[in-house]
C-alpha positions as CSV (number, residue, x, y, z in Angstrom):
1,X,-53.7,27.3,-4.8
2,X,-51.3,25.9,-7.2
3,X,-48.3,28.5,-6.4
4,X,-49.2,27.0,-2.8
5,X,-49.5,23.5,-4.2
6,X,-45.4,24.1,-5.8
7,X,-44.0,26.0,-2.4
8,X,-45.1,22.5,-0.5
9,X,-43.6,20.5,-3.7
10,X,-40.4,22.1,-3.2
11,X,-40.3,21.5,0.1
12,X,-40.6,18.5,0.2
13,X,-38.3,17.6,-2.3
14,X,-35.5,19.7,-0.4
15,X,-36.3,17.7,2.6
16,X,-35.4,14.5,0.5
17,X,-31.6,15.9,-0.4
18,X,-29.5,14.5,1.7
19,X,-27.9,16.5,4.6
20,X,-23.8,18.2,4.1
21,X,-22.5,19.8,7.0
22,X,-20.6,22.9,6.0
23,X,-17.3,22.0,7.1
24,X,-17.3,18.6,5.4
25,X,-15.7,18.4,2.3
26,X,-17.6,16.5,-0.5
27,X,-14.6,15.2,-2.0
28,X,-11.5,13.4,-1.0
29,X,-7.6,14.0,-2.1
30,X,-5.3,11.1,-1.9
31,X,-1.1,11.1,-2.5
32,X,0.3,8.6,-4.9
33,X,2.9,7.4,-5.8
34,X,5.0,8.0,-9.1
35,X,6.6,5.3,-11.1
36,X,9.6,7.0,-11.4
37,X,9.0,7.0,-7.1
38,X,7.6,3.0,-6.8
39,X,11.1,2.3,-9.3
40,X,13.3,4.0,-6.7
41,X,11.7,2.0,-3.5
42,X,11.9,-1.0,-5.3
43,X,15.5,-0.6,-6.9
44,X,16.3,0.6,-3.3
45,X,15.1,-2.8,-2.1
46,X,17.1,-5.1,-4.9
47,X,20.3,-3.3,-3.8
48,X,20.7,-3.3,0.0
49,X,19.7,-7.2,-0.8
50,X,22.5,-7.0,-2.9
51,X,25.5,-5.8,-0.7
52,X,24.3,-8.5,1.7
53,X,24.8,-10.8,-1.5
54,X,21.3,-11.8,-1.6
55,X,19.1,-12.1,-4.6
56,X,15.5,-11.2,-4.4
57,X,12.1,-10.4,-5.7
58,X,10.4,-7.2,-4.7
59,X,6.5,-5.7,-5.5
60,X,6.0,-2.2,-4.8
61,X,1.7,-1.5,-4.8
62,X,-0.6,1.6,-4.3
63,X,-2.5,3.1,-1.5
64,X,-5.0,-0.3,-2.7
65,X,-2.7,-3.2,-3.1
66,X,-2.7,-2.7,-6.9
67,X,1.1,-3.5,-8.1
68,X,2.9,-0.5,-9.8
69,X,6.3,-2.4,-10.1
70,X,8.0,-5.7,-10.2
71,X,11.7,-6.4,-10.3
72,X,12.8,-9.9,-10.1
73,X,17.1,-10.1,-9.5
74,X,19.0,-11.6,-11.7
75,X,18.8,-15.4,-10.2
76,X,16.4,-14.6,-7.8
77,X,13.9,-17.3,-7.6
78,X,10.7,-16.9,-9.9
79,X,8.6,-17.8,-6.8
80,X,10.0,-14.8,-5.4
81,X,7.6,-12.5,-7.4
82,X,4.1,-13.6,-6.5
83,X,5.4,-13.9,-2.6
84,X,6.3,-10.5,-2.4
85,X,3.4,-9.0,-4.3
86,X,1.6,-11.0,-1.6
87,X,3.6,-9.3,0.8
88,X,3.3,-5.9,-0.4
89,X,-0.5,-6.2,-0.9
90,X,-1.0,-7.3,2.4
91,X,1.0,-4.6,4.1
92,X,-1.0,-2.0,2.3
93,X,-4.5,-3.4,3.1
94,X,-3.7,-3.7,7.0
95,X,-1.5,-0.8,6.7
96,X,1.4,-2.5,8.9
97,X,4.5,-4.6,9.0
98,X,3.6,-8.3,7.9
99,X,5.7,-9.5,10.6
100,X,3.5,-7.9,12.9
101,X,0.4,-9.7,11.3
102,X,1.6,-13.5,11.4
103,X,-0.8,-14.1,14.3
104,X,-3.9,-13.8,12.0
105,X,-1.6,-16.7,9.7
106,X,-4.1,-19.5,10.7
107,X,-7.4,-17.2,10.8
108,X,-10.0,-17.3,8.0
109,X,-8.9,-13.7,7.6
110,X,-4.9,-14.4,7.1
111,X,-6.2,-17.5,4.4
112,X,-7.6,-14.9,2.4
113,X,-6.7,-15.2,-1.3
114,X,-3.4,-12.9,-1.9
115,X,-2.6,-12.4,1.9
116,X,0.7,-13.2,2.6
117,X,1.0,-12.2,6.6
118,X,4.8,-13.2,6.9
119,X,7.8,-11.2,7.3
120,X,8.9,-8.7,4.6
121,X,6.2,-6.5,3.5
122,X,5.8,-3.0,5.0
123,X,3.5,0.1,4.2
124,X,4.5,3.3,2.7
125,X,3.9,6.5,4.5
126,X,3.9,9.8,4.0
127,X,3.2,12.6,6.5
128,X,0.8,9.8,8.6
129,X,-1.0,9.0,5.2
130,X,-0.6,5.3,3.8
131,X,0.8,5.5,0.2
132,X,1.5,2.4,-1.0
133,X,3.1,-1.2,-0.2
134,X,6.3,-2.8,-0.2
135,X,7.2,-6.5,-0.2
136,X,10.5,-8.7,-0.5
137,X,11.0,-12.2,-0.9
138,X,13.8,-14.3,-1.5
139,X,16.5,-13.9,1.8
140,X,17.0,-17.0,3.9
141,X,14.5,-15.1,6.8
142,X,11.7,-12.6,6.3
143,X,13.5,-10.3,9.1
144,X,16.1,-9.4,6.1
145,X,13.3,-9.2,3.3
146,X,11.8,-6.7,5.8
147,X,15.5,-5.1,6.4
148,X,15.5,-4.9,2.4
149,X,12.0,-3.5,2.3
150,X,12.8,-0.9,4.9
151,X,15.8,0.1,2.6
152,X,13.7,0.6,-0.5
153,X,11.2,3.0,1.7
154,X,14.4,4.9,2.8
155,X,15.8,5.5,-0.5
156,X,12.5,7.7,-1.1
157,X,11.5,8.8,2.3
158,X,13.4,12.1,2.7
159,X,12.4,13.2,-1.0
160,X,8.4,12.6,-0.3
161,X,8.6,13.9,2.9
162,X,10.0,16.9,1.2
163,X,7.2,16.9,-1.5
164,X,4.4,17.3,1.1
C-alpha cells in the first residue's frame, strides 16, 4: 500500500511541473553592445555633426534604454545631454525612429517620464535584432540630429553585421 501510496505521490507532483515543449528553448541569448562599439556610434555621431559645423550632445543606450556612453562637444549645450539620453532611450523602448513617434507627443504614453518622442533618436539593429539606442541633440532641427544619429549607427553597421 504505501509503494502505491508514493507511485500516486509522484504523480501528482509531476503533474504540478509546469509544461516545456521540446523545441522551446528555456533560456534566451541577447547581442550587446561593446563600449569600445557604443564609443564608435557615438564618436561617429559627434563628427558628421561636426563637418556640418554643428556641436552636439549624443547618448548611446542598450537593448533596455540603460545609457552605455555620453559625449557632450566641446560647446555643445549642457541641455544637450539629458535630451538626447531621452532620445536614445526612447528609440530603444519603441524600437523606432523618434520622429516617427511624435504623434504619441501629447498622449499620457508620450508624457511618460524620460520619453523624448522628437526627432533624433534612432534604434540599433543588428541582423533584425534591436541592440541598443542612439540619440542627438543640439542641431537647429531634429531631422539633422537624426542625420547625425544615422551617421554614428553607420560608422559600426558594416563591422557588426560582420560579427553576426
Amino acid at each position: 500500500m504505501k509503494i502505491l501510496w508514493f507511485a500516486v505521490i509522484g504523480l501528482l507532483a509531476g503533474l504540478c511541473q509546469p509544461v516545456q515543449a521540446e523545441d522551446e528553448p528555456m533560456l534566451v541569448s541577447t547581442k550587446r553592445m561593446t563600449l569600445a562599439t557604443a564609443m564608435k556610434v557615438a564618436q561617429g555621431a559627434i563628427d558628421a555633426c561636426t563637418k556640418k559645423g554643428i556641436q552636439i550632445g549624443v547618448t548611446v543606450v542598450d537593448r533596455e534604454g540603460i545609457v552605455q556612453v555620453t559625449l557632450r562637444d566641446t560647446i555643445a549645450a549642457q541641455i544637450t545631454v539629458p535630451i538626447s539620453q531621452g532620445k536614445a532611450y526612447t528609440a530603444a523602448n519603441f524600437n523606432a525612429a523618434t520622429s516617427s513617434l511624435t504623434r504619441i507627443m501629447d498622449s499620457p504614453v508620450g508624457r511618460s517620464a524620460g520619453l523624448i518622442p522628437a526627432a533624433g533618436g534612432l534604434p540599433i539593429e543588428v541582423g533584425g535584432s534591436l541592440i541598443g539606442g542612439v540619440g542627438v541633440s543640439g542641431a537647429p532641427g531634429g531631422e539633422i540630429d537624426e542625420e547625425c544619429a544615422q551617421a554614428g549607427i553607420d560608422a559600426v553597421s558594416d563591422d557588426i553585421e560582420m560579427s553576426m
